[in-house]
N, CA, C and O of each residue as an XYZ file, in Angstrom:
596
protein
N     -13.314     81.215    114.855
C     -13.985     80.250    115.671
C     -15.177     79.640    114.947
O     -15.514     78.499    115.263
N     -16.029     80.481    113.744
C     -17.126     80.069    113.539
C     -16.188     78.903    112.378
O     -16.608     77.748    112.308
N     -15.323     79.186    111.787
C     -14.955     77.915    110.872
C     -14.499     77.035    111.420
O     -14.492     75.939    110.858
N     -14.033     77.166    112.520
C     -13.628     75.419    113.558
C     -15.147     74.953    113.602
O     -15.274     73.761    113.324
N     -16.010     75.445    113.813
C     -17.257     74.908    114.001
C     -18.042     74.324    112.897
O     -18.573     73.217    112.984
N     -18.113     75.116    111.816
C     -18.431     74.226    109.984
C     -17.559     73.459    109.759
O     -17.913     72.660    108.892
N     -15.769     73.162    110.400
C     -15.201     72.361    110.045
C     -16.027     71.098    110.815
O     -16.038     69.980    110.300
N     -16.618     71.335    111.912
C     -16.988     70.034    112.984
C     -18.507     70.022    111.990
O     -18.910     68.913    111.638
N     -18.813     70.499    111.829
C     -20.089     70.149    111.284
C     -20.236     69.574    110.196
O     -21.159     68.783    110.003
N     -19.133     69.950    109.088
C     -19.141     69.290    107.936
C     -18.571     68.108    107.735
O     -18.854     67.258    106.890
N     -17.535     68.101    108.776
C     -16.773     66.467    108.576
C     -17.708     65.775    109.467
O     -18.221     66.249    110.481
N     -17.922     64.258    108.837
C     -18.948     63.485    109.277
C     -18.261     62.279    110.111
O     -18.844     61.271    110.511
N     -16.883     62.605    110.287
C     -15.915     61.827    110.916
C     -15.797     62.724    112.174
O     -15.337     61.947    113.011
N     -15.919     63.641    112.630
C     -15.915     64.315    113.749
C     -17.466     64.724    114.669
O     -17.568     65.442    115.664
N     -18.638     63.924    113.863
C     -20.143     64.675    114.629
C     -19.933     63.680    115.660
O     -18.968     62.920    115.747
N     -20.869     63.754    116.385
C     -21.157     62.643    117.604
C     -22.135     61.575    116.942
O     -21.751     60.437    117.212
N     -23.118     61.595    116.270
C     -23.085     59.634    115.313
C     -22.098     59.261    115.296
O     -21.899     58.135    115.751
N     -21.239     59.874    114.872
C     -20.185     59.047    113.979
C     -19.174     58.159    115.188
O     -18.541     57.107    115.277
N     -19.570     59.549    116.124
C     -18.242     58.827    117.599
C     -18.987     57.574    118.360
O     -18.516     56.655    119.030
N     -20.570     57.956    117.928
C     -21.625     56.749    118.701
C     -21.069     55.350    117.927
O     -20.840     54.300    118.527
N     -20.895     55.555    116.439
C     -20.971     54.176    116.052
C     -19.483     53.851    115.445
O     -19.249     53.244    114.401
N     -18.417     54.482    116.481
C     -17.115     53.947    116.580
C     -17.048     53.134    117.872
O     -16.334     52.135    117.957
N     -18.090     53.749    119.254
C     -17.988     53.537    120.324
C     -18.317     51.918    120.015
O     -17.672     50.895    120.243
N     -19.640     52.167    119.380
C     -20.726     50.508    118.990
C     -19.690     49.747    118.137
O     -19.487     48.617    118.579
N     -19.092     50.010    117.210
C     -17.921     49.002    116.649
C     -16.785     48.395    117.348
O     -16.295     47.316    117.016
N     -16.489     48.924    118.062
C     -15.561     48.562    119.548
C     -15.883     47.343    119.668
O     -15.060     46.437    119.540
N     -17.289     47.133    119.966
C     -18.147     46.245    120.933
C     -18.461     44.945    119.903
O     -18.544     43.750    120.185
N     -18.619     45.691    118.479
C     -18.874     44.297    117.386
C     -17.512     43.994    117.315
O     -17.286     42.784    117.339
N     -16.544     44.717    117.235
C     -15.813     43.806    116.645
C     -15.519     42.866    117.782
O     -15.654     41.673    117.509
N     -15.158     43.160    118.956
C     -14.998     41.849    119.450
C     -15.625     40.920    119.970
O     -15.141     40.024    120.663
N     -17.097     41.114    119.579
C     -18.260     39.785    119.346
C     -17.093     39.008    118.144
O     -16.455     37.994    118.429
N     -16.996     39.730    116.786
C     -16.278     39.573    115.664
C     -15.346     38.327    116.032
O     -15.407     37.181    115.587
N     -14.555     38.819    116.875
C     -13.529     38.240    117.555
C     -13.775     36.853    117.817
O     -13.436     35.800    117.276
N     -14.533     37.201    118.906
C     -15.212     35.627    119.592
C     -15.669     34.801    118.833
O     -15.259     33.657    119.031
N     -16.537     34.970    117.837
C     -17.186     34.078    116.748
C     -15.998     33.965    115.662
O     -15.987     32.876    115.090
N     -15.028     34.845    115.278
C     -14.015     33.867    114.013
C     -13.181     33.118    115.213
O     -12.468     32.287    114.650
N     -13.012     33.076    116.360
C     -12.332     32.097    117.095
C     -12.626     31.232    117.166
O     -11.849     30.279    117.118
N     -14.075     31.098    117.335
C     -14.717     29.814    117.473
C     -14.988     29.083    116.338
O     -15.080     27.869    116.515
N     -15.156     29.546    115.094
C     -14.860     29.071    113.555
C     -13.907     28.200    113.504
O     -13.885     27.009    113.194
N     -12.848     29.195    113.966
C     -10.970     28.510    113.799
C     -10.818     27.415    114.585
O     -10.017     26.563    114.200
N     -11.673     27.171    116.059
C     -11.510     26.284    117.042
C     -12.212     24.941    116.173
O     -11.791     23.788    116.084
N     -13.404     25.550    115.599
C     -14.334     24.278    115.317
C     -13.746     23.594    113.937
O     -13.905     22.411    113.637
N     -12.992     24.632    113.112
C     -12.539     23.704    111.556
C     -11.384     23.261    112.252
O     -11.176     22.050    112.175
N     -10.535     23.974    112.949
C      -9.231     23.364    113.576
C      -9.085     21.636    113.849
O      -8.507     20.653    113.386
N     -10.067     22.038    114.972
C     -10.875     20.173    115.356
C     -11.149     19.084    114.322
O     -10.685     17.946    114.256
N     -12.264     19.894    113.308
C     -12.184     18.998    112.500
C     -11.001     18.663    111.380
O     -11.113     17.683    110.643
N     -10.056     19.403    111.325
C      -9.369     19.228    110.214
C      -8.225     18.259    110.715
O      -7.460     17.569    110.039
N      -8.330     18.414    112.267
C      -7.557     17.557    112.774
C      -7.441     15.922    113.503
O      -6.535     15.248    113.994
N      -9.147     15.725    113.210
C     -10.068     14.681    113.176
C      -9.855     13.584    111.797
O      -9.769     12.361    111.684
N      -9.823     14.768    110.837
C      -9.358     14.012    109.342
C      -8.032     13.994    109.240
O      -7.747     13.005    108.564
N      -7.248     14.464    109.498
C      -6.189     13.981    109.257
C      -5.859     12.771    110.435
O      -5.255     11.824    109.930
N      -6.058     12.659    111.491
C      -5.986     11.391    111.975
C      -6.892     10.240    111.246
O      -6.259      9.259    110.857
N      -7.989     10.249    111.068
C      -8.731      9.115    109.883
C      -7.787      9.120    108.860
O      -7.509      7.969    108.523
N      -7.232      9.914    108.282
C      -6.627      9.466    107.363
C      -5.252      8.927    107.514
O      -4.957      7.933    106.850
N      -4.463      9.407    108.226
C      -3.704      8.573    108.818
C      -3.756      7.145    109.194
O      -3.064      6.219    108.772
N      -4.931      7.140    110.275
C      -5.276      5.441    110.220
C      -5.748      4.343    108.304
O      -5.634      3.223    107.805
N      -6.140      5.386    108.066
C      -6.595      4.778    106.815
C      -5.463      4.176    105.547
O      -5.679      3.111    104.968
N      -4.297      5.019    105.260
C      -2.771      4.796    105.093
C      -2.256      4.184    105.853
O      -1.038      4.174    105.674
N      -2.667      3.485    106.877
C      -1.745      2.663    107.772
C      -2.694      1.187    107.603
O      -2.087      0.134    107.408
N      -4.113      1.195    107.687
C      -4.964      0.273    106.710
C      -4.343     -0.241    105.549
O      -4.029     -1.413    105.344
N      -4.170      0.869    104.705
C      -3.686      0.608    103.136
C      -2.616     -0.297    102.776
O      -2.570     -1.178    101.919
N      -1.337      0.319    104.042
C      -0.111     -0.415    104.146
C       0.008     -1.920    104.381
O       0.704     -2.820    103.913
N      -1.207     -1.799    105.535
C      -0.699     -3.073    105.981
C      -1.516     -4.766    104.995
O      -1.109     -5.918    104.839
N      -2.998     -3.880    104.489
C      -3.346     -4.780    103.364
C      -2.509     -4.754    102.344
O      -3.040     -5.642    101.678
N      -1.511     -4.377    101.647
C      -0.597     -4.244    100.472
C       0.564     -5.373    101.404
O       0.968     -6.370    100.806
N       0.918     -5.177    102.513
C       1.998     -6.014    102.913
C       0.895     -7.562    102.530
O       1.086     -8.473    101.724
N       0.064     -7.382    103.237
C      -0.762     -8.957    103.585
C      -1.309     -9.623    101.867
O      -1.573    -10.805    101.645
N      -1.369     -8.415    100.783
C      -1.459     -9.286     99.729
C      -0.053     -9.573     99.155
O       0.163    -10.717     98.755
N       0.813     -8.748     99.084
C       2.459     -9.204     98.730
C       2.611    -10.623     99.288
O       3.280    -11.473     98.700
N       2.015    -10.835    100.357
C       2.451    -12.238    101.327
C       2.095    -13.416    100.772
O       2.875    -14.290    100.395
N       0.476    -13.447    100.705
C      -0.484    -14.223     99.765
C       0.117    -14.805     99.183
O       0.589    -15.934     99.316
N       0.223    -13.200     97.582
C       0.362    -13.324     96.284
C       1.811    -14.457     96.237
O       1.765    -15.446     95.504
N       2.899    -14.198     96.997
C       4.207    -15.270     97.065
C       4.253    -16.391     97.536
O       5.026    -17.235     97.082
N       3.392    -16.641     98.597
C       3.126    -17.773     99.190
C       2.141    -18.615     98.339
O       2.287    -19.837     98.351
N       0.945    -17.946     97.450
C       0.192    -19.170     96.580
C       1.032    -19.726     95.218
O       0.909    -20.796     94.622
N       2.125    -18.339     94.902
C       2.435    -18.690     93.832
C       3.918    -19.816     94.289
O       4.479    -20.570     93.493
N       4.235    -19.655     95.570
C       5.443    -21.040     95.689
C       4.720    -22.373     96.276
O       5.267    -23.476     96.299
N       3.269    -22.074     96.795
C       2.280    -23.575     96.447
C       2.403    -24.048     95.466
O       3.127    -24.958     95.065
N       1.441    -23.236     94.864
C       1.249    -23.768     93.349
C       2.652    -24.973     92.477
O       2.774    -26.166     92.201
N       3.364    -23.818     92.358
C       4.365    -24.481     92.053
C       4.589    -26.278     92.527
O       4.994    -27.136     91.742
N       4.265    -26.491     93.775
C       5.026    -27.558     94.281
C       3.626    -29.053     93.547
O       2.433    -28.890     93.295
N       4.588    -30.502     93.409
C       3.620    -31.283     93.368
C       2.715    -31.675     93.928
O       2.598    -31.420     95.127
N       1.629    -32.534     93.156
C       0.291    -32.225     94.213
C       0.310    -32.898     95.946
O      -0.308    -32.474     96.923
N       1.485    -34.353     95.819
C       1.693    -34.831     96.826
C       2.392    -34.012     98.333
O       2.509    -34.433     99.484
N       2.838    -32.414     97.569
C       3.542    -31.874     98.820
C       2.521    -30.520     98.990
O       2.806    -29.517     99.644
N       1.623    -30.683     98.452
C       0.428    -29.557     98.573
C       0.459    -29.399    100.261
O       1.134    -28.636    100.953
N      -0.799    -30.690    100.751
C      -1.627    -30.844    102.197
C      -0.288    -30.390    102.785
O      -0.349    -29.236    103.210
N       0.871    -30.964    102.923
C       1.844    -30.651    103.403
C       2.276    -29.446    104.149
O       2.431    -29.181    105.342
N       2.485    -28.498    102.487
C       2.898    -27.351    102.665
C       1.937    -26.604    103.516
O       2.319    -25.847    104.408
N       0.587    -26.837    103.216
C      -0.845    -26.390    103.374
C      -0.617    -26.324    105.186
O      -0.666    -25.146    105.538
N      -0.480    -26.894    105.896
C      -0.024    -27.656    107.302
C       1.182    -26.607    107.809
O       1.185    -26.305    109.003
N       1.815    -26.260    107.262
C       2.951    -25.827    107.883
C       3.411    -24.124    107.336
O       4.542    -23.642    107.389
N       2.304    -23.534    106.885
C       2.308    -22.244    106.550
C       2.678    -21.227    107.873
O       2.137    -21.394    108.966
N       3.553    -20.285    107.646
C       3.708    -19.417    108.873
C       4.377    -18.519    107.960
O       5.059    -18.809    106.977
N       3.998    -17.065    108.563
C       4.458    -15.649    107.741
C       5.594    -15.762    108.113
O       6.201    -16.395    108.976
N       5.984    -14.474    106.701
C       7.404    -14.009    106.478
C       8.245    -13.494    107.809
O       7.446    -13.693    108.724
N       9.049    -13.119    108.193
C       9.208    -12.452    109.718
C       9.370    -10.814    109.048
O       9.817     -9.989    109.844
N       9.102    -10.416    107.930
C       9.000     -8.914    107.227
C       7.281     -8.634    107.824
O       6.817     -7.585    108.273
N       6.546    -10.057    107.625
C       4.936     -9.662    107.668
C       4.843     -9.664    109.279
O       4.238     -8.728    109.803
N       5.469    -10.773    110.176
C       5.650    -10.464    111.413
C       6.008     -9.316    112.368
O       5.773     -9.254    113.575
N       6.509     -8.588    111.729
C       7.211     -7.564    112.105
C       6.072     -6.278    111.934
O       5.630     -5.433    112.713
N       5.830     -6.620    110.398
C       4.535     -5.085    110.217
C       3.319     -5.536    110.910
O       2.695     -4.687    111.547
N       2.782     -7.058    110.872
C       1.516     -7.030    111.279
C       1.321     -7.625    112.526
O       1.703     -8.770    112.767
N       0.680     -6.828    113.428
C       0.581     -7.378    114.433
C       0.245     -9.046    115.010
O      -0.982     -9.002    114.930
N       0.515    -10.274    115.461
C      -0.194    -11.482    115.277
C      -0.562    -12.082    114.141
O      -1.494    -12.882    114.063
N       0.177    -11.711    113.185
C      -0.311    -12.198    111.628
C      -0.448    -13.884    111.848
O       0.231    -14.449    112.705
N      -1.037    -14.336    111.311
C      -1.858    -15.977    111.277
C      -1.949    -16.060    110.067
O      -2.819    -15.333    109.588
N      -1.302    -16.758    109.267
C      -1.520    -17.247    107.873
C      -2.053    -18.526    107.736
O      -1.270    -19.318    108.260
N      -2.981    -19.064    107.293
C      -3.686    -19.905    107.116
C      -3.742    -20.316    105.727
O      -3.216    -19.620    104.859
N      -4.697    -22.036    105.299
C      -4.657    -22.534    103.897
C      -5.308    -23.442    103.816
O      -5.156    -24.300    104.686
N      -6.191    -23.641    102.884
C      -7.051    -24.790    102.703
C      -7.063    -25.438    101.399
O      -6.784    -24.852    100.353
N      -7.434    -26.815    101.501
C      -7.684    -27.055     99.884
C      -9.030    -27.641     99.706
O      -9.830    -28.447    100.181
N      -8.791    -26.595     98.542
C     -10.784    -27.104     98.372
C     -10.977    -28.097     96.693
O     -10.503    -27.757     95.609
N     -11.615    -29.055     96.918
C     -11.818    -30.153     95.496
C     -13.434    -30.322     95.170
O     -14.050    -31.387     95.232
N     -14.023    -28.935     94.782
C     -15.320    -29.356     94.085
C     -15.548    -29.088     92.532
O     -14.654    -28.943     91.699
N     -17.059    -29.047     92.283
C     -17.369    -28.628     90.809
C     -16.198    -27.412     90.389
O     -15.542    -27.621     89.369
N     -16.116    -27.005     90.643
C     -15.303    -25.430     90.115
C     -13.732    -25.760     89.764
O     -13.003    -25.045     89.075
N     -13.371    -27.004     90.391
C     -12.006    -27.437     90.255
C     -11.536    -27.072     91.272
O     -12.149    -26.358     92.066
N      -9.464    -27.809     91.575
C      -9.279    -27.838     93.089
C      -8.516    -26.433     92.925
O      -7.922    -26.020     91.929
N      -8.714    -25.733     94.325
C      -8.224    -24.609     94.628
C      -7.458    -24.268     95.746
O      -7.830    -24.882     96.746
N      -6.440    -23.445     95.950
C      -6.414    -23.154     97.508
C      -6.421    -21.659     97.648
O      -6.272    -20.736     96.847
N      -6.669    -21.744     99.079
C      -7.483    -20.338     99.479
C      -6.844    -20.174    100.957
O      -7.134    -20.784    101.986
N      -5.751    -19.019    100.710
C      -4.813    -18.620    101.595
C      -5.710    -17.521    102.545
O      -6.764    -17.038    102.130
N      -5.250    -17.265    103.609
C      -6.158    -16.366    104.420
C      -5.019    -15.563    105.833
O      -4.498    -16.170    106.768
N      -4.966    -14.673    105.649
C      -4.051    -13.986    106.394
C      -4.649    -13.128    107.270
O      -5.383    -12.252    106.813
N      -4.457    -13.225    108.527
C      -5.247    -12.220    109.581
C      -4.561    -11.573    110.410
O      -3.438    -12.078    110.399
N      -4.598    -10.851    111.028
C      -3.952    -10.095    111.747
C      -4.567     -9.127    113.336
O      -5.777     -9.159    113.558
N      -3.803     -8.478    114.140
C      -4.943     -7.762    115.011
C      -4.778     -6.564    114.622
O      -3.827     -6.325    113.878
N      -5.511     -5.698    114.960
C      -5.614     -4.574    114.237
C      -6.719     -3.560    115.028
O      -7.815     -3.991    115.385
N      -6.228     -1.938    115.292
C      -6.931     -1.477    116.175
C      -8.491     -1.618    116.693
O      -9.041     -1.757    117.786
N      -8.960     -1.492    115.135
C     -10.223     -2.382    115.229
C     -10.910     -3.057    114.286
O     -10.435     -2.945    113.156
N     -11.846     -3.701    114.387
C     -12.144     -4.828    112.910
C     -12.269     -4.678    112.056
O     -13.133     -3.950    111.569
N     -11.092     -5.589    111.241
C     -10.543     -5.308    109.950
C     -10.904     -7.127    109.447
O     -10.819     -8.157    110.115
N     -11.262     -6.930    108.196
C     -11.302     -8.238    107.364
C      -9.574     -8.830    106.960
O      -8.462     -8.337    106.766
N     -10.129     -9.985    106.988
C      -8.601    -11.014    106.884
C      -8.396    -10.595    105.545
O      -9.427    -10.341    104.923
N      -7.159    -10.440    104.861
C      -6.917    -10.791    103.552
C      -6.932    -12.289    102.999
O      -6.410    -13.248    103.567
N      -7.382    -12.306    102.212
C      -7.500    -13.825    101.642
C      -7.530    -14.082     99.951
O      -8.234    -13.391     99.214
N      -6.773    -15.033     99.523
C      -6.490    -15.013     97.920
C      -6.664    -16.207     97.620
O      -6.028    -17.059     98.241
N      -7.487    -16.551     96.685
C      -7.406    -17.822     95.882
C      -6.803    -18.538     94.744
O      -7.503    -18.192     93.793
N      -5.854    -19.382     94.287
C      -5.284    -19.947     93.302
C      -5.735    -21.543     92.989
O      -5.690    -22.572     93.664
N      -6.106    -21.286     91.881
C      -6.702    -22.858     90.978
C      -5.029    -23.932     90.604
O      -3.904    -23.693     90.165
N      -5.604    -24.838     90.982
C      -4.116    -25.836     90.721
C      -4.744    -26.494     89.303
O      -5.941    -26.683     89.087
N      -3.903    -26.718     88.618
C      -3.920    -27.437     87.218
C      -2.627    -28.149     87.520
O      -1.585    -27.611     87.893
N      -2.865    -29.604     87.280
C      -2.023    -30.219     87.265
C      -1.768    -31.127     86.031
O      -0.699    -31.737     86.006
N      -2.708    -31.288     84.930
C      -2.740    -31.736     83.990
C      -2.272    -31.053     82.782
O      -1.759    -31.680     81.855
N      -2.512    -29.193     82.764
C      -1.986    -28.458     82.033
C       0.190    -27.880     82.382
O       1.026    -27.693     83.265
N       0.035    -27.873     81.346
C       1.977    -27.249     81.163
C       2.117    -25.810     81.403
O       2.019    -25.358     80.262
N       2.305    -24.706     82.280
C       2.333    -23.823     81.984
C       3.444    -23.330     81.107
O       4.460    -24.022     81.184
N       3.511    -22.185     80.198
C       4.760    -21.497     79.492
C       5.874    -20.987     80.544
O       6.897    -20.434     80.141
């Protein structure tokens, strides 16, 4: 009997501290608990905050890459034409039904401008968009005196 008793005395896993501060760990850990939950709740949120921004932001990206593809084809089959069917063309611009389709209300627009800098036109493509977004807009210089290769 007296060595059951040096066995309790010597193991420091069997005194009563030891059972006090298993009782008290009980109790931290599931403070423990509560606070990595609320960690997980709060990066959760945010991680799921950024991935929607970024989502919208790739859908930004897309739809300016459609609206300069549009531009970029539409100044370069201006250009092309003589200067007498410029105002013309300029007048009767309306998107692709590919740009209709991706961009909401797309409005393609065109001006011609004749000052110091030489004559230019300056295409302008807008669209609606969840919320305010700048028009795309591209400029091309007409030379009509030069030959291109």
């Amino acid at each position: 009997m007296k060595e059951a008793y040096r066995l309790t005395q010597s193991d420091p896993s069997l005194s009563s501290a030891t059972r006090h501060r298993r009782d008290r760990r009980q109790g931290i850990t599931m403070i423990e608990c509560v606070v990595a939950a609320s960690i997980l709740l709060v990066a959760m949120s945010t991680v799921t905050t950024m991935a929607v921004r970024v989502g919208r932001l790739w859908s930004d990206v897309a739809h300016q890459r459609i609206a300069m593809s549009e531009l970029t084809n539409t100044l370069e089959s201006i250009t092309k034409l003589p200067a007498d069917e410029i105002d013309e063309a300029l007048k009767e611009l309306m998107p692709s039904s590919a740009v209709a389709a991706s961009l909401d209300r797309a409005e393609l627009t065109g001006e011609r401008i004749e000052d110091e800098f030489g004559e230019r036109i300056v295409l302008t493509l807008s669209w609606k968009a969840a919320h305010p977004i700048r028009p795309a807009r591209l400029v091309g210089w007409i030379h009509f005196d030069e030959v291109s290769p």
